[in-house]
C-alpha positions in Angstrom: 80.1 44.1 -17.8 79.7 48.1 -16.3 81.4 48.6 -13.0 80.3 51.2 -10.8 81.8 53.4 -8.1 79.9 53.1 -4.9 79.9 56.7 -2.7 80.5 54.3 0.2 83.7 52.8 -1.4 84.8 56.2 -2.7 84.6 57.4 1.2 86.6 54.2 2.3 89.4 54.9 0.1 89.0 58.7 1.3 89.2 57.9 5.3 92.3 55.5 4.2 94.2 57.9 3.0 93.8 60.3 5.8 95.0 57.9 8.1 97.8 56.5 6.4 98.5 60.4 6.0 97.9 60.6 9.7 100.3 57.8 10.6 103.0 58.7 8.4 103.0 62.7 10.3 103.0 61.3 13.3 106.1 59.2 12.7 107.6 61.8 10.2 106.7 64.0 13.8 108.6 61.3 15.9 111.6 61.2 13.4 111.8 65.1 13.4 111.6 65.0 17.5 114.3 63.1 17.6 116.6 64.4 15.2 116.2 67.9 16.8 117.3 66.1 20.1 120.5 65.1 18.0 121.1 68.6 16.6 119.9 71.1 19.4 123.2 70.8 22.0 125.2 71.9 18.4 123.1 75.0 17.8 124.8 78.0 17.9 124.0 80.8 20.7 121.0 83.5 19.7 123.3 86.3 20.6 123.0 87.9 16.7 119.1 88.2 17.9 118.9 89.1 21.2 121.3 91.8 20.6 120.4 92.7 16.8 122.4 95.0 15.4 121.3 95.2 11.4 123.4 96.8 9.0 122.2 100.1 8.8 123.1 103.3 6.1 124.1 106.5 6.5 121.1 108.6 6.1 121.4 112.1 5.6 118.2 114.6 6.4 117.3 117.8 6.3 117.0 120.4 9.8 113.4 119.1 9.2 113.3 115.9 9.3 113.3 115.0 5.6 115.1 112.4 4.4 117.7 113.6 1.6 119.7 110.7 0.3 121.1 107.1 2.1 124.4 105.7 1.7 125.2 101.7 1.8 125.2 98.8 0.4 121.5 97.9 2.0 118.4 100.2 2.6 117.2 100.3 5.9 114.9 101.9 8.7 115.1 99.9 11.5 111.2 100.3 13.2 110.8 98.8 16.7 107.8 96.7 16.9 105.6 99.7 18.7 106.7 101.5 15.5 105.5 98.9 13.0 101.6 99.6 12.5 99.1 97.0 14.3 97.4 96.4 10.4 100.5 95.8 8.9 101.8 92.9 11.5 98.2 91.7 10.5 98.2 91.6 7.1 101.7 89.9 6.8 100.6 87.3 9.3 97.8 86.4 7.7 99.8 86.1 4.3 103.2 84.5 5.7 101.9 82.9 8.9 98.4 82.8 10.1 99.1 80.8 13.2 102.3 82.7 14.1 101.0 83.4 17.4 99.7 79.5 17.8 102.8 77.3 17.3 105.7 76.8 18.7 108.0 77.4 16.2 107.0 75.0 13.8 103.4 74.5 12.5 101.8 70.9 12.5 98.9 72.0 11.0 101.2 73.9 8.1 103.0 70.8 6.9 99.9 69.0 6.8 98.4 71.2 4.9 101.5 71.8 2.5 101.7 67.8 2.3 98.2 67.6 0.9 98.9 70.4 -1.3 101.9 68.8 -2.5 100.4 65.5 -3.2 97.7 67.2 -5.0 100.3 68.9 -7.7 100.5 72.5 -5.7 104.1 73.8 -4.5 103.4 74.9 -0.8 106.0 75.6 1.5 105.4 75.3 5.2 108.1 77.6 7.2 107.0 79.4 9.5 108.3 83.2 10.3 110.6 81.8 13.0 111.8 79.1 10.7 112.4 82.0 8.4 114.3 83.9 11.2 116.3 81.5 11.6 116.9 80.9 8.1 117.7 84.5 7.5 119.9 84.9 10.1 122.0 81.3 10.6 121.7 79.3 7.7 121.8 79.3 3.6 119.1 78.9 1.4 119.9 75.9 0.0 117.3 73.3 0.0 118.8 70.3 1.9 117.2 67.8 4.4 119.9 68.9 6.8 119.7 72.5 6.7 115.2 71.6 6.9 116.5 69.9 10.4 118.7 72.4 11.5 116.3 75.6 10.8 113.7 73.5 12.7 115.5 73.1 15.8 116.7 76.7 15.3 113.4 77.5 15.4 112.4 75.8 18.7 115.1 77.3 20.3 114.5 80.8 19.3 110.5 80.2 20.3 112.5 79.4 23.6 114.2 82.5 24.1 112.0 85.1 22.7 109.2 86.5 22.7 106.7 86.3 19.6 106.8 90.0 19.2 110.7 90.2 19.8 110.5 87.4 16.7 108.1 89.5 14.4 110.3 92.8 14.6 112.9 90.6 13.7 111.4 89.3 10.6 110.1 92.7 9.6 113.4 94.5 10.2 116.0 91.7 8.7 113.7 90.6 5.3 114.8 91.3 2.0 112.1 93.3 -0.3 113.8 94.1 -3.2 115.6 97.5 -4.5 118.4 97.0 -2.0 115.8 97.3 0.7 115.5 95.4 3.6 112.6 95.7 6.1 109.0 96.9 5.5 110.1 100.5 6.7 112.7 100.7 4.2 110.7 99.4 1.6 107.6 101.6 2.1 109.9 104.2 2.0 111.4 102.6 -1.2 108.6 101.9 -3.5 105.8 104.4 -2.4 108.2 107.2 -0.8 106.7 107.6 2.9 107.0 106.0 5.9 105.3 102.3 6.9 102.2 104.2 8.9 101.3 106.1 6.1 100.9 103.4 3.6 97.3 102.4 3.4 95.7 99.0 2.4 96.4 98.1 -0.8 100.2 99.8 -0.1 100.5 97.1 2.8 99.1 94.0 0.9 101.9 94.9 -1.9 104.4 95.1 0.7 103.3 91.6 2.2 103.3 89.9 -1.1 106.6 90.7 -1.7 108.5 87.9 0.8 107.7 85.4 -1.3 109.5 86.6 -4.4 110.6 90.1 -4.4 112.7 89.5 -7.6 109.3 88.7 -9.4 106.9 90.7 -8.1 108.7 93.9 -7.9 106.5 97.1 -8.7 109.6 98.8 -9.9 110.5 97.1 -12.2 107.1 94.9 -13.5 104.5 96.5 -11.9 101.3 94.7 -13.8 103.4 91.2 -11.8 103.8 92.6 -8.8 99.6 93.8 -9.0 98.6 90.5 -9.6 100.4 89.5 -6.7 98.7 92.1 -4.6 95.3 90.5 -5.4 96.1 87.8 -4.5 97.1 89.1 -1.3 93.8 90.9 -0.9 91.7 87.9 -1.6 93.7 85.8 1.0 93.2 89.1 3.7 89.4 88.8 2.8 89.3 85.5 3.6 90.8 85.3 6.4 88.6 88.4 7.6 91.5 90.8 8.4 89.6 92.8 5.8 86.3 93.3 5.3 84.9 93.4 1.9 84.6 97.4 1.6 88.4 97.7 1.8 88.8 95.0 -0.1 87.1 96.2 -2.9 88.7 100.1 -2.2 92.0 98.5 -1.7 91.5 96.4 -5.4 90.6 99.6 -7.0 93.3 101.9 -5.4 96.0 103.1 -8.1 98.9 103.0 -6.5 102.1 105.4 -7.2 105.4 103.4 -7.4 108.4 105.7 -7.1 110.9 105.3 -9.9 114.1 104.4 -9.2 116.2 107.0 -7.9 113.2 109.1 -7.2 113.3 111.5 -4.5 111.1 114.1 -2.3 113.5 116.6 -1.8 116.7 116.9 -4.4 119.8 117.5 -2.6 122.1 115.0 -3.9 125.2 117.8 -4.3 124.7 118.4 -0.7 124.3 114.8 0.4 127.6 114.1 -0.8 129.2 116.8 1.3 127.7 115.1 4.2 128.7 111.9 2.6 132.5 112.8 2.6 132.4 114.7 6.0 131.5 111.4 7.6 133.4 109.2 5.4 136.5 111.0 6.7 136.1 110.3 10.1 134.4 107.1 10.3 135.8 105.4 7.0 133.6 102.0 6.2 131.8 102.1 8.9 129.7 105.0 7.8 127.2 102.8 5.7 126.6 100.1 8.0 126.2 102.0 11.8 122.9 103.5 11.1 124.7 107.3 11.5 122.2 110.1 10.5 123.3 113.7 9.8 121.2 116.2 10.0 122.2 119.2 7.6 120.7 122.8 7.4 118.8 122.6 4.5 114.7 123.6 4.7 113.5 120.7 2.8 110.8 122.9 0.9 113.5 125.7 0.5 115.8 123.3 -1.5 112.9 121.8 -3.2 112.3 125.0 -4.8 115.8 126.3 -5.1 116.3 123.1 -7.5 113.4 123.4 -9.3 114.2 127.0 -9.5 117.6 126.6 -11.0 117.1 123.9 -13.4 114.1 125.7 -14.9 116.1 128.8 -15.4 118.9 126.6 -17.0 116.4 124.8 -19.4 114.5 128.4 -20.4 118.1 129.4 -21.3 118.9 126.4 -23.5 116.2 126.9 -25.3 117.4 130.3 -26.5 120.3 128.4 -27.8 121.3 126.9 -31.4 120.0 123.4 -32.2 122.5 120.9 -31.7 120.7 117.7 -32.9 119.4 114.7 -31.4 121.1 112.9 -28.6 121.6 109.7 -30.7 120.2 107.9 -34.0 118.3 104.7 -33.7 117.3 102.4 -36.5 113.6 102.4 -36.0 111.7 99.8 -38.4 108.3 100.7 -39.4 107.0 97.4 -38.1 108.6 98.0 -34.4 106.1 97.0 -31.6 106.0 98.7 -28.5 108.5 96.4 -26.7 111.0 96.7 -28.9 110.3 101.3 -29.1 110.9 100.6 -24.8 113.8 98.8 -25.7 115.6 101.5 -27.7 115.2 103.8 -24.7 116.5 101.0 -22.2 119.9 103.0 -21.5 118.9 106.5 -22.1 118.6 108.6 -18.6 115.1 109.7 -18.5 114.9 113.0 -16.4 112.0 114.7 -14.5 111.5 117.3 -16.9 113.6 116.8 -19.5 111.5 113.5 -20.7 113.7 111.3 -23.2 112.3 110.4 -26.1 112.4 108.8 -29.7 110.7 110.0 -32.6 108.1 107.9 -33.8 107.5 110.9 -37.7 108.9 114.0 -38.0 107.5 116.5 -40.3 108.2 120.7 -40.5 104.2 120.7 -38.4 104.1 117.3 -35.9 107.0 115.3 -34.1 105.4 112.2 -33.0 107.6 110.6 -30.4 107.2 108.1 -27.6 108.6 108.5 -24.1 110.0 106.0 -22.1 107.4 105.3 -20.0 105.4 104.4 -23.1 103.5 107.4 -23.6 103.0 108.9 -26.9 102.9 113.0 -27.2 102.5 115.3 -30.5 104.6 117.7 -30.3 103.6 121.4 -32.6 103.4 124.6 -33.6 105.6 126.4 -30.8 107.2 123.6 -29.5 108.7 122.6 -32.5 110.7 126.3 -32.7 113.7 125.2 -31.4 114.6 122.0 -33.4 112.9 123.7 -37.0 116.6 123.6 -38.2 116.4 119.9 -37.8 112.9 119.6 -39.7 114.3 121.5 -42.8 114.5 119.5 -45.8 118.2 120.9 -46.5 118.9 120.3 -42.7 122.2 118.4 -41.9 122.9 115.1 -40.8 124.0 115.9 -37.8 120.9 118.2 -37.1 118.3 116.3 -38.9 115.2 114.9 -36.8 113.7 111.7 -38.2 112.2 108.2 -36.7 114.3 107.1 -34.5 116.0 110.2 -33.7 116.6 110.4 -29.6 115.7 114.0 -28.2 114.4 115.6 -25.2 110.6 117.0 -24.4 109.5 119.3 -22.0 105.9 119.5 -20.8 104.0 122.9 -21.6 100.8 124.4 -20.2 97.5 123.1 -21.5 99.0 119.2 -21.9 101.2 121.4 -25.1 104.7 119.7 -25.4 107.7 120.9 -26.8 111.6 119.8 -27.8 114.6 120.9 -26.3 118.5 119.9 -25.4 119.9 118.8 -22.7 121.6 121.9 -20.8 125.3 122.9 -21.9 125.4 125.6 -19.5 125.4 124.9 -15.4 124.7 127.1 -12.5 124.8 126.7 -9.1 122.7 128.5 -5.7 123.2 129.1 -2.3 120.5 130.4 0.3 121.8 131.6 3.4 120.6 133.1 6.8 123.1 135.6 7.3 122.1 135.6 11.5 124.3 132.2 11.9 125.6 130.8 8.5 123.5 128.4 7.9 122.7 127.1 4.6 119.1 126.8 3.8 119.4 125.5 0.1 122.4 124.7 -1.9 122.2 123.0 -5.5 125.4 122.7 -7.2 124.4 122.1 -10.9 122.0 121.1 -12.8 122.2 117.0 -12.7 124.4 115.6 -10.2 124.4 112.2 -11.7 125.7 113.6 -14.7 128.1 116.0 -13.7 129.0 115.8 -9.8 130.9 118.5 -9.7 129.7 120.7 -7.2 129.5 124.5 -8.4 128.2 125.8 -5.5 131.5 125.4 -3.3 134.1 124.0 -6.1 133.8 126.3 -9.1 136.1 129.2 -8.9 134.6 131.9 -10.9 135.3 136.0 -11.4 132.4 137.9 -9.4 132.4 140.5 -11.6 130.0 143.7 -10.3 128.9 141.7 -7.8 132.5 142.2 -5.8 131.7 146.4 -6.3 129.5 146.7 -2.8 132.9 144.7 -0.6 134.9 147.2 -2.4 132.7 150.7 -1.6 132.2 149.4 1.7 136.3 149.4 1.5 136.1 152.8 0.5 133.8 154.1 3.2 136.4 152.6 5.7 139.1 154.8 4.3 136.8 158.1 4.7 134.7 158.1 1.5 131.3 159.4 2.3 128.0 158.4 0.1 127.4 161.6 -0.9 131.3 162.1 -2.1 131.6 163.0 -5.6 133.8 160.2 -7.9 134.9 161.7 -11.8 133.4 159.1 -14.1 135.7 159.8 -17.2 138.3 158.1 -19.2 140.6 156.2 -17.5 144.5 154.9 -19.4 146.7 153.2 -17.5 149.2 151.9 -19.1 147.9 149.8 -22.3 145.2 149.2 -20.1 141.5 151.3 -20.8 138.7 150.4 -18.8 135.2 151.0 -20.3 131.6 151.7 -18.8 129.2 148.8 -19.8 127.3 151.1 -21.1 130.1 152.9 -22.8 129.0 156.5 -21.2 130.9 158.8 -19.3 128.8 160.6 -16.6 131.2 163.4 -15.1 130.8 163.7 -11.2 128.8 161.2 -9.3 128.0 160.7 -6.0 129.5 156.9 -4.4 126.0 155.9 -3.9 124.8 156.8 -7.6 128.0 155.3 -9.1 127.3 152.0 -7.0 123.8 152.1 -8.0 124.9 152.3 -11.9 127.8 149.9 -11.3 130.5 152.2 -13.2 133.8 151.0 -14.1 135.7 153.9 -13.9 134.5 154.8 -10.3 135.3 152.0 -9.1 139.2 152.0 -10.5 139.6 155.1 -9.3 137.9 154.0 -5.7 140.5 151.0 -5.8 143.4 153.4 -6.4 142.3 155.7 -3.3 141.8 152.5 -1.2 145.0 150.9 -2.1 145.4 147.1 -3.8 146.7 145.3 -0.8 144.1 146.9 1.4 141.4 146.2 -0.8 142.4 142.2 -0.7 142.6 142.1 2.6 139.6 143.8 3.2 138.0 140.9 1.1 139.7 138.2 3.2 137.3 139.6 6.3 134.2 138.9 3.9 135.3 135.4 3.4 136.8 135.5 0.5 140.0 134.1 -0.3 142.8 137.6 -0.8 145.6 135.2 -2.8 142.9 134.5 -5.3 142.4 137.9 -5.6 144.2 140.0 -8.5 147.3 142.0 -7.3 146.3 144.7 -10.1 143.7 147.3 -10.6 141.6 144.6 -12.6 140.3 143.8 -8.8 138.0 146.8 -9.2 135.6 145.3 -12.2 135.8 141.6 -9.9 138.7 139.6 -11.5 139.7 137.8 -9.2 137.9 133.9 -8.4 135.6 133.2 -5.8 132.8 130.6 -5.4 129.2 131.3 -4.6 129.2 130.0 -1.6 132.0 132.4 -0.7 130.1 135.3 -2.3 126.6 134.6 -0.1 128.7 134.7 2.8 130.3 137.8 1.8 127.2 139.3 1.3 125.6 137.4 4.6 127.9 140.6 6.4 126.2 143.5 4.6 122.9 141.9 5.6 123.6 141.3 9.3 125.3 144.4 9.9 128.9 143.7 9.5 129.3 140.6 11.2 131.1 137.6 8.9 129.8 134.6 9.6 131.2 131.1 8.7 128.7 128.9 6.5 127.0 126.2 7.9 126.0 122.8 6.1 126.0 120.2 8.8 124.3 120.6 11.6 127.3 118.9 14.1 125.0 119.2 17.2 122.1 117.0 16.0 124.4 114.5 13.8 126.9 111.5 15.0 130.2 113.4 13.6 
């Protein structure tokens, strides 16, 4: 005997479910009324929200307005909500909460919804933004019937004592995003390195996917996951018409550039940590969580290119040098996939420039190697120059390159690539307006992470020819002229013989020719007519520091110590016309110390 399902019957059974589904929100609605009634006179006072105060770094900028570096625990910009853009409150509301501005605090329609989704097999959560307020801010995140009661009534109150946009700024400031970063300012600033009204779209829709899980759908660190998400975003934003198809489709196809961690605008992390320390000394612990910002001299395309500048004069010097050998030796099996290549490099410090790498064939014509990123380069002909003592068949252990071997690539013109080293040799520059002292660009090595050691203000060095100008100008103040004639001859004192660089002896010159040759001998002689004592001090009204400076004729060729942000101050008072002039890091009048 066949039985058959009757549409009627199949509607019955349809209509019976919604109204036992009915009846049992209206009594779970009655239970919830009056368990809030129970646990509203025990809520604690909003005073955290009405008078937020968030935890907020120590950010350090440039004169310009660029940010350099933040220091704390949690990364933060703190946007009011005339500050956050109009599409982004849009976009998240439509994602998080689409009848924020509806409800009351809690959202009927939401739990029936996530109750039918529930019942049909699909997790869906129901909190609304001010439930998640006042989770954020009151209570933990453990899933318990009494914390549920407790965030609701929380919620009804805070519906009661602010305003929805007062709530919203709350939300957007106080959520975590991932990568330390808390609030869609910080995290635009975070993952696509500019400020919230700058993102566009598809930026925005990656941001407001990111509540939900910002451990899983991170861009930094799985991208492809956190892409996925941002469809998904999209298509909810299309449906719900807050975008119209166009962008939809533009937004889809956008490629979108996730910093990498670490990533900056503007390098100036040697300088950041002077400003760092400068507040840290006044303000102890509470410099990373009172929102302090110090603005410092620096011209943030001036240091920019003053970085660049020195690091690529530091590489092009290293590359005249000796090879040393790879970095490290891994054991590379011929059947590795690409996960396991990635993997190798896990712990090696990639660097802007200075790609890491692991060789993938080595032969006297073509390194194959794979960066860490998981692009492939060839590296040939001239860019294989430097390491050709590691691609000899009778090379050493310690200099042979192999699969597996860990190096460093450079990028060359025409998409060329070649190997290098890692930098033995540091450096250090200082730009300075010699009007007022201040500092336009300061890097202090070549990779602060590395070394921190600042060798722009710490490392004590001999100036060498550079001290000869302080000590002419000396010499003019004890009645030398420029046109005076100075014996350039053979000079003993003592055991002591001081040559020419260029080993000549020119007779007679004038102060100004002997300056402009830098001789040795003129300049002892200069020192001797000037006297030693005077001489020091007269370097003490440069800047420098006299009881670092020789108390012997060795003075004259620059043997005493200085650091180079002495010596561009020191030179700051031949530029300006003999004024000396203090440098000048931190701006005190526009900073909080």
């Amino acid at each position: 005997m066949s039985h058959t399902h009757h549409p009627a019957r199949r509607g019955f059974v349809f209509t019976s479910l919604l109204l036992v589904l009915a009846v049992v929100a209206v009594l779970a609605g009655l239970a919830l009324a009056a368990t809030v009634a129970v646990i509203y006179p025990q809520l604690p006072p909003l005073d955290e929200l009405t008078d937020y105060r968030p935890r907020q770094p120590l950010q350090v900028l440039s004169r310009d307005g660029v940010e350099l570096a933040q220091f704390g625990s949690e990364r933060r910009e703190y946007l009011p909500i005339t500050q956050i853009p109009t599409r982004m409150q849009d976009i998240l509301l439509a994602v998080e909460d689409s009848r924020f501005r509806e409800h009351g605090g809690i959202d009927a329609k939401g739990i029936a919804r996530a109750l039918l989704a529930n019942l049909a097999g699909k997790r869906e959560g129901a909190s609304t933004i001010t439930q998640q307020v006042a989770r954020n801010f009151y209570l933990s995140s453990r899933r318990t019937m009494e914390r549920k009661l407790k965030e609701a009534a929380l919620a009804l109150k805070i519906e009661q004592q602010l305003t929805k946009d007062q709530i919203l700024e709350l939300y957007m400031n106080q959520i975590y995003l991932g990568q330390r970063a808390y609030g869609f300012g910080a995290a635009a600033r975070v993952y696509f390195g500019k400020p919230l009204s700058a993102c566009s779209v598809a930026e925005m829709a990656m941001l407001a996917g990111l509540p939900k899980n910002p451990s899983f759908a991170n861009p930094v660190t799985n991208l492809q996951r956190a892409v996925t998400r941002q469809h998904v975003v999209l298509g909810r934003l299309r449906d719900t018409g807050t975008i119209t198809d166009t962008e939809y489709e533009a937004a889809k196809a956008e490629k979108l550039a996730v910093r990498a961690p670490g990533q900056v605008e503007v390098h100036a992390e040697f300088v950041a940590e002077m400003a760092r320390k400068a507040v840290f000394d006044r303000l102890g612990d509470q410099a990373y969580t009172t929102g302090v910002k110090v603005y410092t001299s620096l011209v943030a395309p001036e240091q920019q290119a003053a970085w660049v500048s020195l690091r690529r004069g530091l590489i092009e010097h290293e590359r005249k040098q000796p090879w040393r050998g790879p970095e490290d030796q891994e054991d590379l099996p011929e059947d590795a996939d690409d996960a396991a290549i990635a993997a190798l490099l896990k712990d090696v410090k990639d660097d802007e420039e200075l790609r890491a790498a692991i060789v993938l064939s080595a032969g006297p014509r073509e390194v194959v190697a794979r960066l860490a990123n998981g692009d492939t380069v060839k590296v040939v002909a001239e860019g294989l120059r430097q390491a050709q003592p590691g691609l000899s068949p009778k090379a050493t252990e310690a200099l042979r390159l192999q699969r597996g071997s860990v190096v460093r690539v450079i990028a060359q013109p025409k998409g060329a690539w070649a190997i290098t080293q890692w930098p033995e040799a540091q450096g250090a520059l200082v730009a300075m307006d010699p009007d007022n002292g201040r500092v336009r660009a300061l890097v202090g090595g070549f990779d602060f992470s590395r070394q921190p050691f600042n060798h722009a203000t710490q490392a004590w060095r001999q100036p060498g020819s550079s001290f000869k100008p302080l000590l002419y100008s000396a010499a003019l103040e004890h009645g030398v002229m420029p046109a005076t004639l100075v014996n350039d001859a053979p000079l003993t004192i003592g055991d002591w013989s001081p040559q020419n660089s260029d080993g000549a002896f020119d007779g007679p010159l004038t102060l100004r020719r002997a300056l402009a040759k830098s001789k040795n001998l003129v300049s002892v002689r200069l020192l001797q007519h000037v006297g030693i004592g005077d001489a020091r001090a007269w370097a003490g009204r440069f800047g420098l520091d006299p009881d670092k400076q020789p108390d012997n004729l060795t003075l004259a060729l620059g043997a005493g110590s200085v650091t180079p942000l002495q010596m561009a101050s020191a030179y700051s008072v031949l530029a300006n016309g003999g004024f000396k002039v203090t440098p000048r890091v931190i701006e005190i009048g526009r900073a909080h110390v």
